[in-house]
Biopython code that builds the backbone (N, CA, C, O; Angstrom):
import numpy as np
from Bio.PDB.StructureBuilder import StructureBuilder

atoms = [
    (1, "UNK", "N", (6.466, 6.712, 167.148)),
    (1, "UNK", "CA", (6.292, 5.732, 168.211)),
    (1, "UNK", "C", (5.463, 6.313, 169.357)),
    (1, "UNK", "O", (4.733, 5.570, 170.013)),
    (2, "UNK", "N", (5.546, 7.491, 169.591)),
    (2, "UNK", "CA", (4.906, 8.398, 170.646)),
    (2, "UNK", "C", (3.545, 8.689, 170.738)),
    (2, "UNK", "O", (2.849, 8.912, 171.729)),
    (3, "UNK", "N", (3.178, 8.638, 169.132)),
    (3, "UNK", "CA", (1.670, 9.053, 168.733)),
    (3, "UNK", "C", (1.393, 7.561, 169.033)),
    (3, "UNK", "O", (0.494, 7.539, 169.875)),
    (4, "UNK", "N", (1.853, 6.046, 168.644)),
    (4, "UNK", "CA", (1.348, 4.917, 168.769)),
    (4, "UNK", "C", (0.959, 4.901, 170.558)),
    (4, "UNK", "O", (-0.206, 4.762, 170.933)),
    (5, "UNK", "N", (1.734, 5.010, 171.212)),
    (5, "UNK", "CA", (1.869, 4.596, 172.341)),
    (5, "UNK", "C", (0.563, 5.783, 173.006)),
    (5, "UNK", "O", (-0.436, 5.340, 173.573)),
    (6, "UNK", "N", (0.725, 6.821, 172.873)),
    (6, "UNK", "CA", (-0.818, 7.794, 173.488)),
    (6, "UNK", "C", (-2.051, 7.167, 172.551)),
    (6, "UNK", "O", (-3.182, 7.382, 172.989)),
    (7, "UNK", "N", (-1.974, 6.615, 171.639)),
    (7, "UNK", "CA", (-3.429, 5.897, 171.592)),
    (7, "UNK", "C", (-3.752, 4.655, 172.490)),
    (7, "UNK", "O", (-4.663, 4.562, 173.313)),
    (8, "UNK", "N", (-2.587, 3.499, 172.077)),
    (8, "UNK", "CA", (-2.661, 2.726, 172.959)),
    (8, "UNK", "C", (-2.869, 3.074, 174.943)),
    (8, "UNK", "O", (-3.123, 2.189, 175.760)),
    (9, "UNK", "N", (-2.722, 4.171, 175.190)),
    (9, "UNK", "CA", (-2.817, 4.764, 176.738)),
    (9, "UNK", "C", (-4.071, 5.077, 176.693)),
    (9, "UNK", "O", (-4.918, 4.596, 177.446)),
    (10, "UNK", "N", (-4.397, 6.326, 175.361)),
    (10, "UNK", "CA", (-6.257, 6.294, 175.765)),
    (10, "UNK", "C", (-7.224, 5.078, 175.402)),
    (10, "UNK", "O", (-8.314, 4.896, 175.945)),
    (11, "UNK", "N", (-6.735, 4.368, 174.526)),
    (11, "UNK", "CA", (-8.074, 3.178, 174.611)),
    (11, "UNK", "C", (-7.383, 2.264, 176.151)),
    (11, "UNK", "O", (-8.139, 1.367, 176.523)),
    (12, "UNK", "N", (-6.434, 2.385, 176.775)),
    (12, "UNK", "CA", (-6.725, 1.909, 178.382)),
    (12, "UNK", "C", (-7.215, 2.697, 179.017)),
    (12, "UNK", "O", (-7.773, 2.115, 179.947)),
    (13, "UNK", "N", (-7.375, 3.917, 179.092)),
    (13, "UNK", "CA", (-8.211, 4.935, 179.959)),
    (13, "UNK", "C", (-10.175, 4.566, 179.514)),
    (13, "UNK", "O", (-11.262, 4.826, 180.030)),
    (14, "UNK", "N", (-9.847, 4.094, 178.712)),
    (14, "UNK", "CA", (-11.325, 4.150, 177.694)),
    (14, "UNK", "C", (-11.740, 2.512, 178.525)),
    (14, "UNK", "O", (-12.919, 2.390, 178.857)),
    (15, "UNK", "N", (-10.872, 1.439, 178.803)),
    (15, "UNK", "CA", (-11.532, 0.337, 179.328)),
    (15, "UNK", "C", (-11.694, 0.368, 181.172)),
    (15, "UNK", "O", (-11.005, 1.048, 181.933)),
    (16, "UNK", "N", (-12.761, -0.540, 181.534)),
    (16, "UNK", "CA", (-13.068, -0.935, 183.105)),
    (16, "UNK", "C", (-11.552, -0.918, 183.302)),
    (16, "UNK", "O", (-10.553, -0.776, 182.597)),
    (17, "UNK", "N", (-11.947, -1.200, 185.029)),
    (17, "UNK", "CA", (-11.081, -1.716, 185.849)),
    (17, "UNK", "C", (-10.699, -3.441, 185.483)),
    (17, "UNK", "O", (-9.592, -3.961, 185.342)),
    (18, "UNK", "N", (-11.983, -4.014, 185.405)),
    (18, "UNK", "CA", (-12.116, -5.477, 185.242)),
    (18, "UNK", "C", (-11.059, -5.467, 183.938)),
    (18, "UNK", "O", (-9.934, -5.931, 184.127)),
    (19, "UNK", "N", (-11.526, -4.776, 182.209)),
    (19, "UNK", "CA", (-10.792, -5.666, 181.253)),
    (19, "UNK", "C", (-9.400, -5.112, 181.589)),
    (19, "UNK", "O", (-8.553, -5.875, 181.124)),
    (20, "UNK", "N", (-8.913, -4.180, 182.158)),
    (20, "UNK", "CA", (-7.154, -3.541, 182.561)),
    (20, "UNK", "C", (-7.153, -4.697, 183.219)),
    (20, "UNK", "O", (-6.183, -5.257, 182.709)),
    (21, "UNK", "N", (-7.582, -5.419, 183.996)),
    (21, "UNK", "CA", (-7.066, -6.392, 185.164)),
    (21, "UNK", "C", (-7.318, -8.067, 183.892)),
    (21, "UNK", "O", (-6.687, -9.120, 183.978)),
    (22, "UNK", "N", (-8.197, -7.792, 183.067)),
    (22, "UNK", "CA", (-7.633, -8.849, 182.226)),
    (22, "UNK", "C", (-6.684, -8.633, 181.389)),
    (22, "UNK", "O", (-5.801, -9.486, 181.303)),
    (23, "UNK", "N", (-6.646, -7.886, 180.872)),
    (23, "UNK", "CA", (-5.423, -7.518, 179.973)),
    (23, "UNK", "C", (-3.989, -7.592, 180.588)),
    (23, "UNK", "O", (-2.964, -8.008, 180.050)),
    (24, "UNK", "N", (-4.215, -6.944, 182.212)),
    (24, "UNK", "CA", (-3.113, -7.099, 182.707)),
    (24, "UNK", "C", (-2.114, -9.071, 183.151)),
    (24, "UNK", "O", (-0.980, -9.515, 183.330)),
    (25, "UNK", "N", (-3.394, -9.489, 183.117)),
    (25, "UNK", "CA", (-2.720, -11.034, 183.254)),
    (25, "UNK", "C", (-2.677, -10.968, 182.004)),
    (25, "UNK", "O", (-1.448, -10.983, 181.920)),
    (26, "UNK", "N", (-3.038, -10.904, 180.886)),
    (26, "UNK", "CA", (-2.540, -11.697, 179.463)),
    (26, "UNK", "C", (-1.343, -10.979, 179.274)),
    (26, "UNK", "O", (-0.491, -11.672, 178.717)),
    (27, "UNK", "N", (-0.949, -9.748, 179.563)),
    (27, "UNK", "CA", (0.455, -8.777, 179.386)),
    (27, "UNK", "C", (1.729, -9.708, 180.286)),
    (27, "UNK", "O", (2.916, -9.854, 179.996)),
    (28, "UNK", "N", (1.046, -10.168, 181.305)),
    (28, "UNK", "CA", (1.952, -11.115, 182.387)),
    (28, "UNK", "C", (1.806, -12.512, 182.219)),
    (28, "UNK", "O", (2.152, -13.041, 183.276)),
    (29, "UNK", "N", (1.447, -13.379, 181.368)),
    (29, "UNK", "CA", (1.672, -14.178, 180.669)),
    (29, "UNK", "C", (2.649, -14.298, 179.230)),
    (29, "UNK", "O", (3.260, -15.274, 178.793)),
    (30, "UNK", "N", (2.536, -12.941, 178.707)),
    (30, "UNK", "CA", (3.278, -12.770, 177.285)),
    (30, "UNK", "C", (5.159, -12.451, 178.000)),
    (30, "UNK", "O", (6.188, -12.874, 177.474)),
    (31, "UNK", "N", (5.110, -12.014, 178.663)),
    (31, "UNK", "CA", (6.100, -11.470, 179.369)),
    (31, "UNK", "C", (6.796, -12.926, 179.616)),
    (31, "UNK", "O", (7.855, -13.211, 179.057)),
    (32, "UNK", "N", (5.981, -14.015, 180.681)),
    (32, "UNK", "CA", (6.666, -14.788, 181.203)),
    (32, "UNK", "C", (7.111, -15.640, 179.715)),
    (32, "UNK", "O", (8.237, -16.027, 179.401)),
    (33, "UNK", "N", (5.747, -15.786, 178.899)),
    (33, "UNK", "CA", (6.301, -16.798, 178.304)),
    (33, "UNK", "C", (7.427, -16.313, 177.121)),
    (33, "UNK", "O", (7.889, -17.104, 176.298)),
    (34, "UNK", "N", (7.847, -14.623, 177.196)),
    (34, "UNK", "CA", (9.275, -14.546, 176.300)),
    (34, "UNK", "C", (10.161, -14.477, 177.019)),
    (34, "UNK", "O", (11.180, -14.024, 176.497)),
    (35, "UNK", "N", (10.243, -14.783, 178.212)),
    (35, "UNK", "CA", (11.741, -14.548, 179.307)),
    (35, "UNK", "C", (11.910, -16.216, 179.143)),
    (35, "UNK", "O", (12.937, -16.742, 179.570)),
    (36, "UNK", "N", (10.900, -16.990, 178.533)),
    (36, "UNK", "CA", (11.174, -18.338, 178.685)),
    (36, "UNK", "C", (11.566, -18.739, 177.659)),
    (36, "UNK", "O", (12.360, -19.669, 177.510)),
    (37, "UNK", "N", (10.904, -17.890, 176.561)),
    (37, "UNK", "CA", (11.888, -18.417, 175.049)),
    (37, "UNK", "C", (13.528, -17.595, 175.038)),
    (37, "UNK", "O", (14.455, -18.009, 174.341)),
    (38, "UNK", "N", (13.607, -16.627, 175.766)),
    (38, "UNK", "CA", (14.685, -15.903, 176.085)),
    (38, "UNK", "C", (15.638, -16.613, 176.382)),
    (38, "UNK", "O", (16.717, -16.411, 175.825)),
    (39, "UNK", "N", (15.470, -17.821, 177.513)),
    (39, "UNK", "CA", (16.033, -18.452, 178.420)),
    (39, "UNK", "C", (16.634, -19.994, 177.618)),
    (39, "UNK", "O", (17.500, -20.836, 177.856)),
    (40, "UNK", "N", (15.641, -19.757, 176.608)),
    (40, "UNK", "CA", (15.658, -21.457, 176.015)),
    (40, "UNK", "C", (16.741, -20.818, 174.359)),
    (40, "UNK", "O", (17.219, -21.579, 173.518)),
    (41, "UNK", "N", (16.839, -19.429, 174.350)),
    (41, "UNK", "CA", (17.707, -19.832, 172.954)),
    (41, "UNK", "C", (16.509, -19.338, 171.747)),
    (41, "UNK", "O", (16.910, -19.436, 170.588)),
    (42, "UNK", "N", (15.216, -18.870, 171.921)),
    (42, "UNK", "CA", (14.498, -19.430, 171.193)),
    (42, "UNK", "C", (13.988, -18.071, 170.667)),
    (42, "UNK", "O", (13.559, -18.080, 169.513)),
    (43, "UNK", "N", (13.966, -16.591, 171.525)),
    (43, "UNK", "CA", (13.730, -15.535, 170.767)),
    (43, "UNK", "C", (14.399, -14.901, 170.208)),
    (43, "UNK", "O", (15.608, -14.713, 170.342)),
    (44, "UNK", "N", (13.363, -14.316, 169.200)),
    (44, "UNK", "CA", (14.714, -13.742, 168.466)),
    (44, "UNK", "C", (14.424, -12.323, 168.213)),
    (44, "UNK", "O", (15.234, -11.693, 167.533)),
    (45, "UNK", "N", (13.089, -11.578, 168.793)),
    (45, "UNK", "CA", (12.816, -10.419, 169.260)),
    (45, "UNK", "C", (13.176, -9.640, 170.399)),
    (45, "UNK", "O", (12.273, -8.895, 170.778)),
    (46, "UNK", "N", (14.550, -9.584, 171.248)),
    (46, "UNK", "CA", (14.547, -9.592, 172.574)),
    (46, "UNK", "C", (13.737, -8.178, 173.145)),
    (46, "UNK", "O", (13.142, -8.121, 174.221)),
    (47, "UNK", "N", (13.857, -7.132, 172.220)),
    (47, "UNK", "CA", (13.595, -5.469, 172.543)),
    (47, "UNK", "C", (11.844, -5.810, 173.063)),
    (47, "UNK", "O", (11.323, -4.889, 173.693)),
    (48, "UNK", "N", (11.115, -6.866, 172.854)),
    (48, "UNK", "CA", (9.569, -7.443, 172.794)),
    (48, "UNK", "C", (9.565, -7.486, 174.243)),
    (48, "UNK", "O", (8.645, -6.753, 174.608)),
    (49, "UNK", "N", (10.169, -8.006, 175.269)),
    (49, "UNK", "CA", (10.674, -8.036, 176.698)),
    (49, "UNK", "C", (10.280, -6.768, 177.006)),
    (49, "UNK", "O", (9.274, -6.418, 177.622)),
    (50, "UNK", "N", (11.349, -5.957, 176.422)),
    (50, "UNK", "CA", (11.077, -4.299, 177.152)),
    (50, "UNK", "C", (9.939, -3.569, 177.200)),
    (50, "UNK", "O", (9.618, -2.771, 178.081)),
    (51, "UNK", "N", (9.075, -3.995, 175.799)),
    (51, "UNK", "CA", (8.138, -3.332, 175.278)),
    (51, "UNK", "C", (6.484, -3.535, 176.363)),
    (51, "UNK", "O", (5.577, -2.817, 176.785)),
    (52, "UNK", "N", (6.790, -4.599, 176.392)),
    (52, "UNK", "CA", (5.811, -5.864, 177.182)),
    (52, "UNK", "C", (5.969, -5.599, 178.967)),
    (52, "UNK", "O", (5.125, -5.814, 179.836)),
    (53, "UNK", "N", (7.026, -5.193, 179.071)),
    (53, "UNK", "CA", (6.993, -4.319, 180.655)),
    (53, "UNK", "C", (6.497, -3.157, 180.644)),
    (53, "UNK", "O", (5.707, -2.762, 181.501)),
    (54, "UNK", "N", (6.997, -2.317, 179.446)),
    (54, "UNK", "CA", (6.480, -1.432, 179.481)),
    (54, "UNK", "C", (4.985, -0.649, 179.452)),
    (54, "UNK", "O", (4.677, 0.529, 179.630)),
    (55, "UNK", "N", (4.184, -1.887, 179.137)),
    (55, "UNK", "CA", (3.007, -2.049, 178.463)),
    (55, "UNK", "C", (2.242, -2.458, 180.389)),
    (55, "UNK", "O", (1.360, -1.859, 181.005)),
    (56, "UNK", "N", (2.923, -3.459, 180.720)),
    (56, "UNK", "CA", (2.470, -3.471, 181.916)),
    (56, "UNK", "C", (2.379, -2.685, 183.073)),
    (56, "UNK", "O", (1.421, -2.810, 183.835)),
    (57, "UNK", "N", (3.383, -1.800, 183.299)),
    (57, "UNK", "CA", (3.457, -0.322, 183.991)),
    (57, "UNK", "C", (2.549, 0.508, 183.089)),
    (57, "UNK", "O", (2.415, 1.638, 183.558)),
    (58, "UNK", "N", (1.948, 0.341, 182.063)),
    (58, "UNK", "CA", (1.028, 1.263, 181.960)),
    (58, "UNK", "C", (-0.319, 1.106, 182.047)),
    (58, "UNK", "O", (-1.185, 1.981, 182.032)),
    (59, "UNK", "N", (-0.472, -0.491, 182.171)),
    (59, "UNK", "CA", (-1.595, -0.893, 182.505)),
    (59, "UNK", "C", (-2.036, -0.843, 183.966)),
    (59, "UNK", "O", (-3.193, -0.836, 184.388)),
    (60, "UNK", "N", (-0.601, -0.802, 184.835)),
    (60, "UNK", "CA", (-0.739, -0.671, 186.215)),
    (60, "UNK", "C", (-1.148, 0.670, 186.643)),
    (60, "UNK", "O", (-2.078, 0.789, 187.442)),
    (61, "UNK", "N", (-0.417, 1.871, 186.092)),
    (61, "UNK", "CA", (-0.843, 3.492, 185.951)),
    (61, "UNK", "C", (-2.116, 3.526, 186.031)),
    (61, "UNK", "O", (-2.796, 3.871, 186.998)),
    (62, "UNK", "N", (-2.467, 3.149, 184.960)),
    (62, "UNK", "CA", (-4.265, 3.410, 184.389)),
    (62, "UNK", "C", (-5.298, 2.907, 185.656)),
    (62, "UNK", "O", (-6.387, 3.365, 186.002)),
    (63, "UNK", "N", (-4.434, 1.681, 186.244)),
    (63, "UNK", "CA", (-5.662, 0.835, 187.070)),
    (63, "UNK", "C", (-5.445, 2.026, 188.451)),
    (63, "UNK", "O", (-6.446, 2.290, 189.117)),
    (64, "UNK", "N", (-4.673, 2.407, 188.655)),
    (64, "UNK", "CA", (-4.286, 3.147, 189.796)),
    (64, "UNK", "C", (-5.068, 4.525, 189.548)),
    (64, "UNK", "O", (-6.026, 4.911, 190.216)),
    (65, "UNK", "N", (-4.614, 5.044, 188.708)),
    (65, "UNK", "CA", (-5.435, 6.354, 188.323)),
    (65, "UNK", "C", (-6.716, 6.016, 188.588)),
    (65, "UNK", "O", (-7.089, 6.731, 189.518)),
    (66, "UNK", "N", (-7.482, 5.369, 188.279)),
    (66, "UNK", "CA", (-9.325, 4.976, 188.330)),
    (66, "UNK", "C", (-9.248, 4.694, 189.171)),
    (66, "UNK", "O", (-10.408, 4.874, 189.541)),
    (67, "UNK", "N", (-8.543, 4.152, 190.334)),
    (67, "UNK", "CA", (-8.807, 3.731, 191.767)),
    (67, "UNK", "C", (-8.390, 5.138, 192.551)),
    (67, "UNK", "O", (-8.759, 5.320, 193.711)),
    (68, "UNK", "N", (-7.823, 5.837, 192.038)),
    (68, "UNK", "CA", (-8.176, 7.340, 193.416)),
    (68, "UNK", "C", (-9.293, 7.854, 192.752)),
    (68, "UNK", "O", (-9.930, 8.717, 193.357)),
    (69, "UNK", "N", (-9.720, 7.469, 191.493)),
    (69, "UNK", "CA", (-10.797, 8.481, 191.293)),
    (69, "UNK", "C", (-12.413, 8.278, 191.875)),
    (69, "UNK", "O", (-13.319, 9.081, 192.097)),
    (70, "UNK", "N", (-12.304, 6.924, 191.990)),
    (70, "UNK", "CA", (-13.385, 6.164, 192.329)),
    (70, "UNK", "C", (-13.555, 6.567, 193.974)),
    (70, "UNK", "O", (-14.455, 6.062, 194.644)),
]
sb = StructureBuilder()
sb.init_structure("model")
sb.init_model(0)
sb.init_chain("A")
sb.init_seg("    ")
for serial, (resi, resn, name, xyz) in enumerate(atoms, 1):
    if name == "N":
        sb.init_residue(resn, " ", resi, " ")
    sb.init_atom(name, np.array(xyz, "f"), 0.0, 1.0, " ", f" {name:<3s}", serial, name[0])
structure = sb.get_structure()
Protein backbone atom coordinates (compact mmCIF):
# COMPACT_ATOMS: atom_id res chain seq x y z
CA UNK A 1 0.00 0.00 0.00
CA UNK A 2 3.03 2.27 0.78
CA UNK A 3 4.81 1.73 -2.55
CA UNK A 4 1.09 2.63 -4.16
CA UNK A 5 0.66 5.69 -2.26
CA UNK A 6 4.65 7.23 -2.96
CA UNK A 7 3.83 6.91 -6.59
CA UNK A 8 0.63 8.40 -6.39
CA UNK A 9 2.64 11.49 -4.19
CA UNK A 10 5.32 11.73 -7.00
CA UNK A 11 3.09 11.97 -10.05
CA UNK A 12 1.47 15.05 -7.68
CA UNK A 13 4.86 16.52 -7.24
CA UNK A 14 5.25 15.88 -11.09
CA UNK A 15 1.82 18.11 -11.80
CA UNK A 16 1.28 22.34 -11.84
CA UNK A 17 -0.14 24.15 -9.23
CA UNK A 18 -3.25 24.69 -11.60
CA UNK A 19 -3.99 20.61 -12.30
CA UNK A 20 -3.35 19.94 -7.99
CA UNK A 21 -5.99 22.75 -7.70
CA UNK A 22 -8.10 20.78 -10.27
CA UNK A 23 -7.73 17.63 -8.98
CA UNK A 24 -8.16 19.08 -5.71
CA UNK A 25 -11.94 20.12 -6.43
CA UNK A 26 -12.69 16.75 -8.16
CA UNK A 27 -11.10 14.96 -4.73
CA UNK A 28 -13.77 17.47 -2.93
CA UNK A 29 -16.54 16.59 -4.92
CA UNK A 30 -15.89 12.65 -4.60
CA UNK A 31 -15.70 13.16 -0.90
CA UNK A 32 -18.96 15.17 -0.71
CA UNK A 33 -20.74 13.07 -2.94
CA UNK A 34 -19.79 9.67 -0.60
CA UNK A 35 -20.66 11.38 2.79
CA UNK A 36 -23.97 11.73 0.80
CA UNK A 37 -24.38 8.19 -0.23
CA UNK A 38 -23.07 7.55 3.39
CA UNK A 39 -25.89 9.56 4.71
CA UNK A 40 -28.58 8.08 2.35
CA UNK A 41 -27.89 4.22 3.26
CA UNK A 42 -26.35 3.86 -0.07
CA UNK A 43 -22.46 3.09 0.38
CA UNK A 44 -21.20 0.31 0.78
CA UNK A 45 -17.40 1.19 0.63
CA UNK A 46 -17.22 3.33 3.80
CA UNK A 47 -13.04 2.95 4.34
CA UNK A 48 -13.37 5.14 0.44
CA UNK A 49 -14.26 8.31 2.88
CA UNK A 50 -10.94 7.89 4.64
CA UNK A 51 -8.98 7.22 1.68
CA UNK A 52 -10.43 10.31 -0.26
CA UNK A 53 -9.38 12.68 2.76
CA UNK A 54 -6.53 11.32 2.76
CA UNK A 55 -5.82 11.91 -0.80
CA UNK A 56 -6.88 15.48 -0.20
CA UNK A 57 -4.29 16.39 2.57
CA UNK A 58 -1.95 15.26 0.17
CA UNK A 59 -2.97 17.19 -2.49
CA UNK A 60 -3.02 20.14 -0.08
CA UNK A 61 0.88 19.20 1.09
CA UNK A 62 2.05 19.19 -2.49
CA UNK A 63 0.23 22.61 -3.32
CA UNK A 64 1.91 24.10 -0.22
CA UNK A 65 5.29 22.67 -0.78
CA UNK A 66 5.46 24.48 -4.48
CA UNK A 67 4.17 27.58 -2.95
CA UNK A 68 7.31 28.17 -0.51
CA UNK A 69 9.31 27.11 -3.26
CA UNK A 70 8.14 29.49 -5.73
Amino acid sequence: MTVKMNKYVEELKGKSVAELNVELVAAKKELFNLRFQNATNQLDNTSRIKEVRKNIARIQTVITEKAKLA
